[in-house]
N, C-alpha and C positions, 0 to 999 in steps of 0.2 A: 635630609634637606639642606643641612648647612653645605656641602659639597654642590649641590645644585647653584646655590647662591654665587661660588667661586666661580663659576660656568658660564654663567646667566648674569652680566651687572645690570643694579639694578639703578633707576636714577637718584637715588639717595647716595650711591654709591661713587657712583659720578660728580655728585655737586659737592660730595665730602671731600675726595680728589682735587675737583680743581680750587676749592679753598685751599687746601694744604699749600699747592704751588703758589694761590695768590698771597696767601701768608708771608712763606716765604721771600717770596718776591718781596714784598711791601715792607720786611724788615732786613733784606738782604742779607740773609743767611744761608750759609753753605754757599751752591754754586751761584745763587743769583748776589754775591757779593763783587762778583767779577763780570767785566761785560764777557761777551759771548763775541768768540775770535768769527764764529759761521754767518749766523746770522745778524754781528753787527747791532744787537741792541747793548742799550747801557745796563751798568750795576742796578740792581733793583729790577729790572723787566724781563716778562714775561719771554723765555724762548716764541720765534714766530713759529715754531712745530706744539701743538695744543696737547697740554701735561706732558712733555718731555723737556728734559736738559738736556742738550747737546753734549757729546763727548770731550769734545775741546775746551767746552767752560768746563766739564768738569774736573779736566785733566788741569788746565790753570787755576783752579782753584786749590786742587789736589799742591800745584808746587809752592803756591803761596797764601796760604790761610789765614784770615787776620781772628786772630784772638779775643773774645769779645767771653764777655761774662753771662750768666743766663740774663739775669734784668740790666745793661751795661748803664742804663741814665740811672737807677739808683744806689747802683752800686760806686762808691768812692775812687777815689783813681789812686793806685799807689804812689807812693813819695820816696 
């Protein structure tokens, strides 16, 4: 049955999904830290293609990554 499931999504599956993206997005992590060269939205926003990141943002993100900590407001700034 598990293999069915990977076949078949089901909409929990889905709405787990596009949380992840809105997550992301919302805290601008990984590729949604850089606007999106294709479709032209800003850092933080949703690609306009639904639960995809575009290659380009990912590829810009890939050349310049900004360094953030897991929790980065509680954690101290080095001196």
């Amino acid at each position: 049955m598990p293999l069915l499931s990977a076949v078949i999504p089901s909409p929990a599956a889905d709405a787990a999904h596009d949380a992840a993206h809105e997550t992301a997005a919302r805290f601008q992590h990984g590729a949604y830290s850089v606007p999106c060269p294709e479709c032209h939205v800003p850092a933080g926003v949703l690609c306009l293609a639904r639960r995809n990141v575009h290659a380009a943002r990912r590829n810009a993100y890939r050349q310049n990554p900004k360094p953030t900590g897991l929790v980065p407001l509680l954690v101290g700034r080095v001196r």
